[in-house]
VOKELUM-127379 format. One line per field, with one value per residue (C-alpha): residue number from 0; residue in three letters; chain; y, x, z. Coordinates in Angstrom, 3 decimals, decimal comma, always signed. Example, Ala and Ser with C-alpha at 12.3 -4.5 7.8 and 13.67 -1.06 7.14 Angstrom:
# residues 2
i <- 0 1
aa <- ALA SER
ch <- A A
y <- -4,500 -1,060
x <- +12,300 +13,670
z <- +7,800 +7,140
***
This chain:
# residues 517
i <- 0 1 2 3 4 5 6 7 8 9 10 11 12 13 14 15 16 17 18 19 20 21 22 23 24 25 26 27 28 29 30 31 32 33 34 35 36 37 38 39 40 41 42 43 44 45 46 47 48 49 50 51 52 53 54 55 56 57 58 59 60 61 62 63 64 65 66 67 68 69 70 71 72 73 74 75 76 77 78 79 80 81 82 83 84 85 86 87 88 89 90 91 92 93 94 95 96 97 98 99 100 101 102 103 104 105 106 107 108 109 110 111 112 113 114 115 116 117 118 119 120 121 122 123 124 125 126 127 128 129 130 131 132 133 134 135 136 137 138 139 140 141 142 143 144 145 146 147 148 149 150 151 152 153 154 155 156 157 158 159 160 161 162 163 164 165 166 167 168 169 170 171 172 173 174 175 176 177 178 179 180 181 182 183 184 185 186 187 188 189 190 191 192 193 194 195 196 197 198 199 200 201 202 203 204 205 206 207 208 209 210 211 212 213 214 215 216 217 218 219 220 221 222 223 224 225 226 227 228 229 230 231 232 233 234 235 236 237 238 239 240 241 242 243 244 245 246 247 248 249 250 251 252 253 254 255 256 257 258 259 260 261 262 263 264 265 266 267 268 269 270 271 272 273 274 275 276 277 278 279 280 281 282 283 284 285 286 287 288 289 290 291 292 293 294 295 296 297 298 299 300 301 302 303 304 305 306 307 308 309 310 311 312 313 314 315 316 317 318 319 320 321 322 323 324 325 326 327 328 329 330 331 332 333 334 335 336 337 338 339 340 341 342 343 344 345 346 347 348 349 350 351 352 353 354 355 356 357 358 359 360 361 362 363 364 365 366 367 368 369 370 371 372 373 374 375 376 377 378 379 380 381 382 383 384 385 386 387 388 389 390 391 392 393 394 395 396 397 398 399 400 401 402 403 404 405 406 407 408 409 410 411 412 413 414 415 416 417 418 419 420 421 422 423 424 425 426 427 428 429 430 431 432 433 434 435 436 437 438 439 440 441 442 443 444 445 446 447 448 449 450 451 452 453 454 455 456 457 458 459 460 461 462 463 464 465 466 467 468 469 470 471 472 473 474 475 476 477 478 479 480 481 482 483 484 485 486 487 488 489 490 491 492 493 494 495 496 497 498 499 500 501 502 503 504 505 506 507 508 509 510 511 512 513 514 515 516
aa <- UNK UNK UNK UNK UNK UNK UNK UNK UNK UNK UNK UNK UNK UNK UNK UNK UNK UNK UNK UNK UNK UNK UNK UNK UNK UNK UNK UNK UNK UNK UNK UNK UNK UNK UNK UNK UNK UNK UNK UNK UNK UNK UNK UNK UNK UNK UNK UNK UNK UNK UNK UNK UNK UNK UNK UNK UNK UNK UNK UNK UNK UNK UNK UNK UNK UNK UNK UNK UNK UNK UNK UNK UNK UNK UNK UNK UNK UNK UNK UNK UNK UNK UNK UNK UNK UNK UNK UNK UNK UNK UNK UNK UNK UNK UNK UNK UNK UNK UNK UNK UNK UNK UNK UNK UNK UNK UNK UNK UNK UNK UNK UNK UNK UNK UNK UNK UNK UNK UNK UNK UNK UNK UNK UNK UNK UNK UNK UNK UNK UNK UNK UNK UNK UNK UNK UNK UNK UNK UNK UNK UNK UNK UNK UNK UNK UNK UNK UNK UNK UNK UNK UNK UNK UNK UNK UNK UNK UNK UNK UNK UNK UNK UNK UNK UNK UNK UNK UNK UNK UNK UNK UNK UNK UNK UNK UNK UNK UNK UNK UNK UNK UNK UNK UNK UNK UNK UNK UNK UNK UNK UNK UNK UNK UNK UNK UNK UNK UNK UNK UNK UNK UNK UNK UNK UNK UNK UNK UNK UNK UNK UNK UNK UNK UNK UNK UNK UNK UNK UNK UNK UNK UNK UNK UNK UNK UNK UNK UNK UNK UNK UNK UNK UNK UNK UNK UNK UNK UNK UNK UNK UNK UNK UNK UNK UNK UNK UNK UNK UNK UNK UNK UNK UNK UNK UNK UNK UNK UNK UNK UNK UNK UNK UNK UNK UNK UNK UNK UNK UNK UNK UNK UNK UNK UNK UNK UNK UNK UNK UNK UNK UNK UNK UNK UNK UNK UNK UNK UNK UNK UNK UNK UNK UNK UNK UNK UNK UNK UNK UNK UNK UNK UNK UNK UNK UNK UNK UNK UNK UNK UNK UNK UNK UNK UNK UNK UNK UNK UNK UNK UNK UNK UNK UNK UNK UNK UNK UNK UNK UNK UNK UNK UNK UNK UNK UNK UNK UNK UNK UNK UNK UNK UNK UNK UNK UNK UNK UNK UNK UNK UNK UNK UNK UNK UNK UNK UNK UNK UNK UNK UNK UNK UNK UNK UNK UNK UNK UNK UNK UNK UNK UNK UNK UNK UNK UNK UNK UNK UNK UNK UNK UNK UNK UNK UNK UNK UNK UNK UNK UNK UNK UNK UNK UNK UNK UNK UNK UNK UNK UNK UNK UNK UNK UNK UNK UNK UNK UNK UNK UNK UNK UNK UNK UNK UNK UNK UNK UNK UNK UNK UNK UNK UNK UNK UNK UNK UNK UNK UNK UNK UNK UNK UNK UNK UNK UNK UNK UNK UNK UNK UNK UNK UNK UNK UNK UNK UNK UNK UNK UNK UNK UNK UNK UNK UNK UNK UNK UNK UNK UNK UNK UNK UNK UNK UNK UNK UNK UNK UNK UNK UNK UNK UNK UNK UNK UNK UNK UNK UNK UNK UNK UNK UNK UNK UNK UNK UNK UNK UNK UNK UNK UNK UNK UNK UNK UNK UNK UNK UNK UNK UNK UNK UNK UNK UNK UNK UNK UNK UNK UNK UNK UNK UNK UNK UNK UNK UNK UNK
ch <- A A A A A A A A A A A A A A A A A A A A A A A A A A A A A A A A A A A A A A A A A A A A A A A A A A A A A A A A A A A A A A A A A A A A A A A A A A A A A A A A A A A A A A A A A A A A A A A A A A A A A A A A A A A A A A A A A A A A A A A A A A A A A A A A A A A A A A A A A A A A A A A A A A A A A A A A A A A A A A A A A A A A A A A A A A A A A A A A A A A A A A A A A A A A A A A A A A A A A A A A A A A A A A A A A A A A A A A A A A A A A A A A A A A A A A A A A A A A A A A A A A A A A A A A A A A A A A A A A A A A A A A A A A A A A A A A A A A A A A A A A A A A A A A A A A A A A A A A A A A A A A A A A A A A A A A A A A A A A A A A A A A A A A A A A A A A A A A A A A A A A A A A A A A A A A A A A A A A A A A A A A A A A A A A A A A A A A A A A A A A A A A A A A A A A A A A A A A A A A A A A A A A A A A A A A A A A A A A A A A A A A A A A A A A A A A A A A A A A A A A A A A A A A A A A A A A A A A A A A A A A A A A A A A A A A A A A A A A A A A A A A A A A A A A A A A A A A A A A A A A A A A A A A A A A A A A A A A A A
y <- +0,109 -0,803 +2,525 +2,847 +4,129 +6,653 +7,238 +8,194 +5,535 +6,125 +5,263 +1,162 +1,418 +1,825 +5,793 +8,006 +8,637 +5,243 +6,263 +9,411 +7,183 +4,849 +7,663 +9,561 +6,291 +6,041 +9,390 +9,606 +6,793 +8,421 +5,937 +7,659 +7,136 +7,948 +7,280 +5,153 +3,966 +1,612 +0,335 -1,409 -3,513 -2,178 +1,356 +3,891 +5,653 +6,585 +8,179 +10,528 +11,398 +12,382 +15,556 +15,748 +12,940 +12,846 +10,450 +10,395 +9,728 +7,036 +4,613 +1,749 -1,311 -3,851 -7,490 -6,522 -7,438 -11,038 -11,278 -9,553 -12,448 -15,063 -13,760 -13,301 -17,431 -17,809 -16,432 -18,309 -21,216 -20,572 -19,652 -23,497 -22,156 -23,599 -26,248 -25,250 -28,626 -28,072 -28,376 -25,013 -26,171 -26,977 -23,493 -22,527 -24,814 -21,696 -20,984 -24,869 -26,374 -29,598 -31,105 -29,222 -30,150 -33,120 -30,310 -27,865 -30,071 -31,452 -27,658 -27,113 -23,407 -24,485 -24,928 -21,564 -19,953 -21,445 -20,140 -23,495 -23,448 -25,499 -22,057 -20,752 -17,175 -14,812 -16,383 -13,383 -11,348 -13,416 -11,342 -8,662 -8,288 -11,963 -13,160 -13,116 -15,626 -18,152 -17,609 -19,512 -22,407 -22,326 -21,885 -24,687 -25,272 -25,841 -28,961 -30,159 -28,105 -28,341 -29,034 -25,787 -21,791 -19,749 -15,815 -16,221 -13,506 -14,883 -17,195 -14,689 -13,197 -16,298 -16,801 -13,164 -13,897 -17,097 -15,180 -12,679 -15,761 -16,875 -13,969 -12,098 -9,018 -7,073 -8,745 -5,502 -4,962 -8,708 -8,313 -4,543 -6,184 -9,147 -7,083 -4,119 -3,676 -3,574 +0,105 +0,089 +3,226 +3,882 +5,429 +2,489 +0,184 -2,852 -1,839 -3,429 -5,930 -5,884 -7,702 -6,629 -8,971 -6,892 -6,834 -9,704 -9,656 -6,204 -3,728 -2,151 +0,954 +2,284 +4,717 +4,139 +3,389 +0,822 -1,727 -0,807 -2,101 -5,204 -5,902 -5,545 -7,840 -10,008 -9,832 -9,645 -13,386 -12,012 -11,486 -7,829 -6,273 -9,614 -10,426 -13,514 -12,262 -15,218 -18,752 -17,462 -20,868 -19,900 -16,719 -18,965 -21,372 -18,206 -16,255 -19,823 -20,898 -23,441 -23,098 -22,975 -19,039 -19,220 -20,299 -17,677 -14,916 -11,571 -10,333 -11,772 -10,270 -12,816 -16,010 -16,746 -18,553 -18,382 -18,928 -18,224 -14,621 -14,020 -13,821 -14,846 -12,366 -11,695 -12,217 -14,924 -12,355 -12,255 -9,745 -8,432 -7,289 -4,793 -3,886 -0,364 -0,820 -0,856 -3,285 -4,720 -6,249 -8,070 -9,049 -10,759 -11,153 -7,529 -7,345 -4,258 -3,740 -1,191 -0,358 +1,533 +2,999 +4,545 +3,850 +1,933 +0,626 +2,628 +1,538 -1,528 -3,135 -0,772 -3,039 -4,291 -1,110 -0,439 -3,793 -3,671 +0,410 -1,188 -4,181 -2,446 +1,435 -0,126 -3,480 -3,266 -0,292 -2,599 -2,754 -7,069 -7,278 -6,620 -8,757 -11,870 -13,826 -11,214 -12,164 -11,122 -8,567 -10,155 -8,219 -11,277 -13,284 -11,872 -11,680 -14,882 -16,217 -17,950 -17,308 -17,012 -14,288 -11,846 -8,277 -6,253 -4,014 -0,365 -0,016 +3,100 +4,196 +3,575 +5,232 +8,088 +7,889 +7,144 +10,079 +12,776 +15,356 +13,556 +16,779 +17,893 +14,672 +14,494 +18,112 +17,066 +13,787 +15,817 +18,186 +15,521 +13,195 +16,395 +17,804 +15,023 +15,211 +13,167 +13,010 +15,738 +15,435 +16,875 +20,335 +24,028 +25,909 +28,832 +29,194 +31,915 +30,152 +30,532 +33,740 +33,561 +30,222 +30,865 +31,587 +30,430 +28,266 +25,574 +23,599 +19,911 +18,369 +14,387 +12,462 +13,361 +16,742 +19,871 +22,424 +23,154 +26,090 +26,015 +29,058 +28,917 +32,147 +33,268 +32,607 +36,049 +37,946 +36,751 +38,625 +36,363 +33,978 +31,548 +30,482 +31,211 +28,012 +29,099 +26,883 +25,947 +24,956 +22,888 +23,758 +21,406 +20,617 +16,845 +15,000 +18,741 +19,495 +21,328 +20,203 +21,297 +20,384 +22,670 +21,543 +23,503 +24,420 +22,525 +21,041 +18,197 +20,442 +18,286 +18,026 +16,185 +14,300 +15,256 +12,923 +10,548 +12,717 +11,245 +12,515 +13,257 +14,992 +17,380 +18,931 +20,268 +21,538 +22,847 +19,934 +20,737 +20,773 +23,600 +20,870 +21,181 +18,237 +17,562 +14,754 +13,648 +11,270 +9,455 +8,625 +7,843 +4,252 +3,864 +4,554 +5,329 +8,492 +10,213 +12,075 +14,791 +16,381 +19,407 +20,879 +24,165 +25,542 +29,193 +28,329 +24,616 +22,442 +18,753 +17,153 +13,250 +11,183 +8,007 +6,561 +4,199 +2,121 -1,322 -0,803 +2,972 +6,018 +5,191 +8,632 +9,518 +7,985 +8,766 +12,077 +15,638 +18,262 +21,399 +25,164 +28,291 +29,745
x <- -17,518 -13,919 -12,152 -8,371 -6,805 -3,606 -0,550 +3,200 +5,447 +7,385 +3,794 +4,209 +7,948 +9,185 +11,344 +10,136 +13,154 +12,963 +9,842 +10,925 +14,596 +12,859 +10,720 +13,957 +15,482 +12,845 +12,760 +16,489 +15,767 +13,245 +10,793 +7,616 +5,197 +1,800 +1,003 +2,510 +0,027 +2,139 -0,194 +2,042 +0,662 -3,254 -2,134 -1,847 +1,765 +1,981 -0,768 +1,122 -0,061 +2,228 +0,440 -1,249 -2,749 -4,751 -7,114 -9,686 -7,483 -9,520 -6,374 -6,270 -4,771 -4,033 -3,761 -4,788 -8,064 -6,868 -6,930 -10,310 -11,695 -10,027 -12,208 -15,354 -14,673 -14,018 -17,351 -19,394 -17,711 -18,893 -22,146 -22,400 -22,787 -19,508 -16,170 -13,008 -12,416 -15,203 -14,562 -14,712 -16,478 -19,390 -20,268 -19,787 -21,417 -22,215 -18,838 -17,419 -16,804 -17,995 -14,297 -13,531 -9,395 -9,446 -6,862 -9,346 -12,254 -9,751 -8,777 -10,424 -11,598 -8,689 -6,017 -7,637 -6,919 -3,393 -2,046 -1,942 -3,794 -3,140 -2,138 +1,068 -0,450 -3,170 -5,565 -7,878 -4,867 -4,402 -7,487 -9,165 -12,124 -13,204 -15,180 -12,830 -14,159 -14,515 -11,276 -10,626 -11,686 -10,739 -7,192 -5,491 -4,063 +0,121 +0,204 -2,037 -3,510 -2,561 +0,874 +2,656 +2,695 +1,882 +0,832 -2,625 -4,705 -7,417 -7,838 -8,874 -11,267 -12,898 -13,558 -14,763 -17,604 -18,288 -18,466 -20,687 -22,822 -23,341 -24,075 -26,427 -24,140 -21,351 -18,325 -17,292 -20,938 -21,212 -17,833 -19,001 -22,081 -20,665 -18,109 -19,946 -18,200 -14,584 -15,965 -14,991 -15,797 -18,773 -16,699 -14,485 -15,768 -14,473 -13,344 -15,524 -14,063 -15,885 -18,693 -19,851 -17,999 -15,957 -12,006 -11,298 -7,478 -6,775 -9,724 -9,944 -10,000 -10,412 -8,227 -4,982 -7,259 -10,124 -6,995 -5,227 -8,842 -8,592 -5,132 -6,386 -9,353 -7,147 -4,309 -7,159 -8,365 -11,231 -12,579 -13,753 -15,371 -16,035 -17,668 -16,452 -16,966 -14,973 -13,948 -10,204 -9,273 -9,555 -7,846 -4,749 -4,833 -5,073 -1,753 +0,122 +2,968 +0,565 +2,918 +6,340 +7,507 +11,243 +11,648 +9,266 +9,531 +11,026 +12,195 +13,322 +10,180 +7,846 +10,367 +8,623 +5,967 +2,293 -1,161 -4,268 -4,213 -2,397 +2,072 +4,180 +7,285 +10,341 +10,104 +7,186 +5,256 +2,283 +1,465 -1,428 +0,559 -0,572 +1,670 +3,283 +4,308 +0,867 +0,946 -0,366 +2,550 +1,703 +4,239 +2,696 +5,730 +6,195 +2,114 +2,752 +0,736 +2,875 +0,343 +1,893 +0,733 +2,789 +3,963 +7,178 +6,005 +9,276 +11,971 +13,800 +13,298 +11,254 +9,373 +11,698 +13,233 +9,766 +10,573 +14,269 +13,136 +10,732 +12,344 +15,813 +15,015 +11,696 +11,956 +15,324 +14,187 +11,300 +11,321 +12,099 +11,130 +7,743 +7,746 +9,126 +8,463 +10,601 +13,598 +17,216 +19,318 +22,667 +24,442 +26,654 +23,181 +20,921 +16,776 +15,190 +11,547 +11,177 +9,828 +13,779 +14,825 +17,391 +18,070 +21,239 +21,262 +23,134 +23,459 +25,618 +22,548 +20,007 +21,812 +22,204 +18,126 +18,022 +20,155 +17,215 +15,415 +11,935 +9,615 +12,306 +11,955 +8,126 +7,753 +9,604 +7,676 +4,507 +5,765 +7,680 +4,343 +2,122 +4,512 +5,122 +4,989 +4,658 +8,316 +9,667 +12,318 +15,678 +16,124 +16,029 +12,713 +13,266 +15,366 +16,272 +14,193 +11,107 +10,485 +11,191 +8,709 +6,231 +2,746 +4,029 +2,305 +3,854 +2,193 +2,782 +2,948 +2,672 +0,096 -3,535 -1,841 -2,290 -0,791 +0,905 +1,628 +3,068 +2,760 +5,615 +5,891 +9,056 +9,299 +8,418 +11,245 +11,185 +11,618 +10,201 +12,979 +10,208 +10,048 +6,679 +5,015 +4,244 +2,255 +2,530 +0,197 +0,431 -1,749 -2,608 -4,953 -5,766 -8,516 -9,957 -10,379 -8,122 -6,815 -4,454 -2,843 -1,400 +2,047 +3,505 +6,858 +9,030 +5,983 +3,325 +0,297 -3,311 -4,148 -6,594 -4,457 -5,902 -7,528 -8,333 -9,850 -7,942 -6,899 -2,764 +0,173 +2,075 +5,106 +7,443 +11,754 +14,076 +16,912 +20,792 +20,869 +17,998 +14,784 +11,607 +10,651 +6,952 +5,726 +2,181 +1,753 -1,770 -3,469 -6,875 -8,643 -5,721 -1,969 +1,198 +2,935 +3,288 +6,795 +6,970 +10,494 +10,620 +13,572 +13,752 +15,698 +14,670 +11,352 +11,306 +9,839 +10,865 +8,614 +9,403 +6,444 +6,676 +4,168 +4,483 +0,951 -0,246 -2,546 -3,661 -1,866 -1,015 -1,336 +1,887 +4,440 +6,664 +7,878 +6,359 +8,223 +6,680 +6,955 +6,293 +3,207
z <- +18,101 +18,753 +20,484 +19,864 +22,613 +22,126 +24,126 +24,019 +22,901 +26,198 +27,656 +26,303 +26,732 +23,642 +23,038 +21,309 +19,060 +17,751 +15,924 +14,973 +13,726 +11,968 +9,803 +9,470 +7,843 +5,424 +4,180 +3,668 +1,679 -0,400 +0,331 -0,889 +2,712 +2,286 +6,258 +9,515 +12,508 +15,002 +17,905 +21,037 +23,926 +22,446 +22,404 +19,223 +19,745 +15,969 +13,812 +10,874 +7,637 +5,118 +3,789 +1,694 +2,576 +5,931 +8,122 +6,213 +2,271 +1,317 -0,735 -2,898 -0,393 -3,452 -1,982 +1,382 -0,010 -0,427 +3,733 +3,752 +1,491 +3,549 +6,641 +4,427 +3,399 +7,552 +8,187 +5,414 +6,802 +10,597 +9,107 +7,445 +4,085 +2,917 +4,124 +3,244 +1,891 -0,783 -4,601 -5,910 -9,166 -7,244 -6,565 -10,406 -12,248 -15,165 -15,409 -15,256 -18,821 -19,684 -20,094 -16,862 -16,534 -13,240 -11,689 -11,784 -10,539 -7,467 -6,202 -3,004 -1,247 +0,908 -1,577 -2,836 +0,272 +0,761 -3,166 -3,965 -7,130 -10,321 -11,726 -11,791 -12,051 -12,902 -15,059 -15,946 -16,942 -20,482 -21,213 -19,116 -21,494 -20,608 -17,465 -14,784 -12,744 -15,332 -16,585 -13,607 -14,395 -17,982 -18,092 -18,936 -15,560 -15,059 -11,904 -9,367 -7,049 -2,782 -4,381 -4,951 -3,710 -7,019 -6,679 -8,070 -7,802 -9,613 -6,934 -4,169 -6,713 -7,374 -3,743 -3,365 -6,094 -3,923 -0,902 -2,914 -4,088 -1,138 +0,664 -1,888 -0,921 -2,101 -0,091 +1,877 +3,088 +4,061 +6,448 +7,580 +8,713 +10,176 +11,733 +12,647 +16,151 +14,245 +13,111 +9,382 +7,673 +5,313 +2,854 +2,265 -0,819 -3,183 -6,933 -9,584 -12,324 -15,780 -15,010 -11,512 -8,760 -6,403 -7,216 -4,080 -5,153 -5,101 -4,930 -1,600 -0,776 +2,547 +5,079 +6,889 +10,013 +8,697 +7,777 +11,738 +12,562 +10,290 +11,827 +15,228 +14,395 +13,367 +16,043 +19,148 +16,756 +16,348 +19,812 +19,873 +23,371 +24,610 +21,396 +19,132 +15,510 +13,671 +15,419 +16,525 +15,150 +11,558 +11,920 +13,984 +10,598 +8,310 +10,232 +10,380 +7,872 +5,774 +2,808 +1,840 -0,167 -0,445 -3,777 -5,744 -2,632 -4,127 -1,062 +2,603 +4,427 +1,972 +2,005 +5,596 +4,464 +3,973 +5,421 +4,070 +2,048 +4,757 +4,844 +7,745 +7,982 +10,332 +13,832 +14,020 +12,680 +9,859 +6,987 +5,059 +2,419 -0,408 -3,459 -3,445 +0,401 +1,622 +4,679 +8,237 +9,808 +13,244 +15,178 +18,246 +20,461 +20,881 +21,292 +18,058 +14,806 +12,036 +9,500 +6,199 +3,206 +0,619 -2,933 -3,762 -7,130 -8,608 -5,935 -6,191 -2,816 -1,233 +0,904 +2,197 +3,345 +5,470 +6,912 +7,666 +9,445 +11,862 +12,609 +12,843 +14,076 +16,614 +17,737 +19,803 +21,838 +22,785 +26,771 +26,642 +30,408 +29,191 +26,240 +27,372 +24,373 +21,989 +21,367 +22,912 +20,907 +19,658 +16,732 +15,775 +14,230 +11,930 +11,119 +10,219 +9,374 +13,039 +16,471 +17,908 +15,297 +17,051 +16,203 +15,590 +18,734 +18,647 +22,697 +22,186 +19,791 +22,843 +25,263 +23,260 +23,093 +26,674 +27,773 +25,812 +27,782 +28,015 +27,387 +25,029 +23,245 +23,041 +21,944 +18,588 +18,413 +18,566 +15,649 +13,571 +13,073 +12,581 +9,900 +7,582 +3,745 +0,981 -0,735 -2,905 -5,709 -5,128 -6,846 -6,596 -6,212 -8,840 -11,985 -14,095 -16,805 -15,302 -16,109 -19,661 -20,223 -18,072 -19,756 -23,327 -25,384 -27,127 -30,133 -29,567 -33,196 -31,804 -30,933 -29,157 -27,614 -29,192 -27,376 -23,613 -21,326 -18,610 -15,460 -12,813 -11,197 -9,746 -5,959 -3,808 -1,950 +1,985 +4,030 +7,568 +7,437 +5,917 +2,175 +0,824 -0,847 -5,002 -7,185 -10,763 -13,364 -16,675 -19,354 -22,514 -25,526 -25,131 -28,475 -28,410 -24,510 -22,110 -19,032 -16,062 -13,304 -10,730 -8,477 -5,849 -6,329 -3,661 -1,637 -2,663 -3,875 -3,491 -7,052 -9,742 -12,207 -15,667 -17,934 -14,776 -11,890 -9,534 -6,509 -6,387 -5,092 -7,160 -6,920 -8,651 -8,909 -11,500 -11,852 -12,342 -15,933 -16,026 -16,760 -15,194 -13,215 -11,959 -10,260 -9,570 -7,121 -7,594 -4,296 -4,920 -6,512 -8,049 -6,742 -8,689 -9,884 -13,555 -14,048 -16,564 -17,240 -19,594 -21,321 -22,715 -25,784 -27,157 -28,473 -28,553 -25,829 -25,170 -23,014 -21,513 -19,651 -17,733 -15,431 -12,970 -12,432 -13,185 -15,454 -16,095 -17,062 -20,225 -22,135 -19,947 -21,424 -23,971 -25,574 -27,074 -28,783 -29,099 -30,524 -29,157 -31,054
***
């Protein structure tokens, strides 16, 4: 199995306050970071976990998938079972209507694998309950396909039921097996749709360290231990700009350009990219893979702030003698999509960095990735209120709920200099059942999320205006958070709910009112 070898950053020549600078950035940016793994010149120099996740948090990587079916297709393909130049419609002659649209018959695996579809999005979104794969190739399609870059999703998940046709195997357990010296982990698994193909879009999940592997895989093309495991000419054609993104691209990290289920970024680099800020970003000219996963579904431009950290906080502390295809820091131009992007360089920054005590400097780089948590809200750990609500129950007179309580304990006296972590717990009546979840006060609490089972983060801190706000941040199959903010007047409760997740969560929206009973 692949071994991934560990050392300093100062080890590859890179500081070790840029790492610790570039995580600093992002949390005073409340980017919510689930974990960072950087590997430089083959080397791990940054494993943290932002608790309470951990190694072994298994986490759904959306559209990372999409590059995992574009090596499944690469493998069928070196295996003879398929060209990329094949008609899709000959695989799917069940699902193919009669009066099949001649845009649909022309579109090609490759044109699949290249988002150049003849639809301009989703198909089996206009309605879930319907055979997602032959939603494919019933939509009424919007232009030729090869022609244009559309997002289609549905377009990776037809080609993971090919690859699953093909194969006679569940897609993950095809490319485990085929890639058994990559060293995926057994607990890692592909999402379902309705009617039994594996989610090939968006439904891995796996840990922080099976997708470092995948980038590695990918960044090593696919030679591992000697061992060729896919022709490294695919995976050059699958990292390459193929197709134009600027004019639908969101952000400036995905105007670059695309491959095959596979995005070219900054710096001549390439992305697996996974909504929510879960990504693999390989940047070959500095020989360094940044893995992330975290949850930015609720920041404007949060991608794009992991981006701008690494590119901005890491890659001009790079040591260029070593890395003589990187390019030259000059502050007067600014990041583009090529191979001669330039950096803005802070020398008086780097010799500040230079100038640290190296064992003083590697002592806090030891304790700053080990101590890492998810992100809390702003606010005070204990109000006068609590006293006087906690343990009350409130009848809820909307909806499905029937009652709530909620148990927040005044904080204990300290008296070691140390604040003492306290959890809460919410209480309620849902269609006849009752449920909880428990937060810590101040600190992300491992939690279930009610209703769901899913694994979360909970925490939760009285706000200026004397609310209660608790946030559970859902790391599990699915990721997003649920926000509940509670207001308090004598015996009345007023309860607000939003969620933010694609598809799920719904009971947690809106607003309760309540009365103490």
């Amino acid at each position: 199995m692949l071994t991934i070898e560990r050392a300093t950053p100062e080890e590859t020549g890179i500081p070790l306050e840029c790492i610790i600078q570039m995580m600093e950035r992002l949390e005073r940016r409340q980017i919510p970071m689930h974990s960072l793994l950087i590997m430089h010149r083959d080397r791990l120099i940054c494993e943290s976990y932002y608790a309470p996740c951990r190694a072994d948090t298994l986490h759904r990587m959306f559209s990372i998938t999409k590059s995992f079916t574009a090596v499944a297709i690469g493998l069928l393909a070196d295996e003879g079972r398929l060209s990329l130049d094949d008609r899709i419609i000959d695989y799917f002659p069940e699902k193919v209507p009669a009066d099949v649209h001649p845009y649909i018959a022309e579109m090609t695996i490759r044109d699949m694998l290249m988002m150049r579809t003849c639809h301009e999005k989703t198909t089996y979104k206009l309605d879930m309950k319907r055979d997602w794969v032959e939603s494919f190739f019933t939509t009424p399609p919007t232009h030729p396909a090869g022609t244009l870059f559309h997002y289609d999703t549905s377009s990776a998940h037809t080609l993971c039921a090919l690859a699953e046709k093909l194969s006679g195997m569940d897609m993950l357990d095809y490319i485990k097996e085929k890639l058994a010296p990559v060293g995926f982990s057994e607990a890692s698994y592909l999402l379902k749709d309705p009617f039994g193909v594996s989610i090939g879009g968006s439904g891995l999940v796996a840990t922080s360290m099976d997708i470092l592997r995948f980038g590695l895989f990918l960044y090593r093309e696919g030679n591992i231990d000697g061992k060729q495991l896919l022709s490294a000419s695919y995976i050059r054609e699958a990292t390459s700009l193929l197709t134009a993104t600027a004019v639908t691209a969101p952000l400036p990290s995905e105007a670059c350009g695309y491959g095959m289920q596979i995005w070219r970024t900054q710096h001549n680099g390439y992305v697996c990219y996974g909504m929510g800020g879960q990504l693999i970003i390989v940047l070959p000219d500095y020989d360094l893979i940044c893995v992330t996963t975290a949850d930015t579904q609720d920041i404007n431009g949060g991608n794009q702030q992991i981006y701008d950290a690494l590119y901005e906080e890491v890659l001009p502390c790079i040591d260029r003698a070593k890395h003589p295809g990187a390019a030259l820091p000059d502050a007067a131009s600014a990041p583009g999509c090529g191979g001669k992007d330039v950096l803005p360089y802070a020398s008086a920054r780097s010799a500040q960095v230079s100038a640290a005590q190296p064992e003083e400097t590697t002592a806090r780089y030891r304790q700053f990735l080990a101590s890492r948590t998810l992100h809390v809200p702003a606010g005070a750990k204990d109000c006068p209120l609590a006293a006087q609500i906690s343990g009350k129950r409130y009848r809820i007179q909307e909806g499905d709920f029937s009652y709530l309580r909620i148990d927040i304990p005044t904080l204990p006296g300290n008296t070691a200099g140390e604040e003492a972590e306290t959890d809460g717990r919410i209480t309620f009546g849902y269609r006849g059942r009752e449920y909880a979840l428990d937060f810590g006060l101040g600190y992300p609490r491992a939690a279930v999320l009610p209703l769901y089972d899913l694994h979360c983060a909970a925490s939760g801190v009285w706000l200026a205006d004397g609310t209660l706000y608790v946030r559970a941040d859902v790391i599990d199959s699915c990721v997003g958070s649920v926000h509940f903010q509670f207001s308090f007047q004598g015996s009345r409760l007023t309860l607000f709910m939003r969620k933010r997740e694609e598809s799920l969560l719904e009971e947690f929206t809106g607003h309760l009112t309540g009365t103490v009973i």
